[in-house]
Steps between C-alpha positions, in 0.01 A plus 500: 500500500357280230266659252137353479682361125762350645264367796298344174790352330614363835165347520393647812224676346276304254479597135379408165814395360477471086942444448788520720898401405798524697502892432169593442105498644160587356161461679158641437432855633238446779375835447506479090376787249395229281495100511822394398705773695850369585787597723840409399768534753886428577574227787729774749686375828279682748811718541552569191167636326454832266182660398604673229504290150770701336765433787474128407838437352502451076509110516199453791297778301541325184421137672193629677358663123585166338304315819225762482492400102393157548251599831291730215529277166335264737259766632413601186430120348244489800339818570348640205671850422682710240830518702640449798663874689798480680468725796769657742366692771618371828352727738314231675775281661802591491628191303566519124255331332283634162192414437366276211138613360262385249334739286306630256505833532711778677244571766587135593835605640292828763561406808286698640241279314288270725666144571369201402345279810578127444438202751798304640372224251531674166819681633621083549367409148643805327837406645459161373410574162768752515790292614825442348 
């Protein structure tokens, strides 16, 4: 069964899409810590997903860093922050996928922090700006 990622990708489910290649997909988190918050995932066959970042083989893990590369230089030329972390939990779905988050602190990174609420028109106009 498809993953609610793959289900995105697939574009059965709708999403804030900021860049997608043949390999590679990042959208807006809908549920972000801070404005700006990014998912970056690998395009799977539906048979064929992992959750687990680390059993990506050598060449898709180093593709999806170099993708995720260009997804936060151009997060961090339009949000303003210090840096952009590079988070790898994937608990959540069970789809690789890290997460891409402006900050300017550490705090910034808590999850446990509470999200930021944006309207489905700033979560379109964010995507825009932030589109490759």
């Amino acid at each position: 069964m498809a993953t609610i990622f793959t289900r995105i990708i697939d574009g059965e489910i709708p999403s804030y899409k900021v860049a997608e290649d043949e390999r590679f997909f990042a959208f807006l988190d809908i549920n972000p810590l801070v404005v700006g918050h990014t998912l970056v995932v690998p395009k799977f066959a539906a048979d064929r997903e992992l959750d687990y970042v680390f059993d990506l083989d050598d060449d898709t893990l180093g593709a999806m860093m170099v993708f995720a590369k260009k997804v936060a230089q151009r997060i961090r030329q339009t949000v303003d922050c210090k840096r952009v972390a590079v988070v790898a939990l994937g608990l959540e779905v069970p789809h690789v996928h890290i997460h891409l988050i402006p900050i300017n602190s550490e705090t910034d990174v808590d999850f446990r922090r509470p999200r930021v609420q944006l309207s489905p028109e700033q979560f379109a106009a964010l995507a825009a700006k932030l589109s490759l």
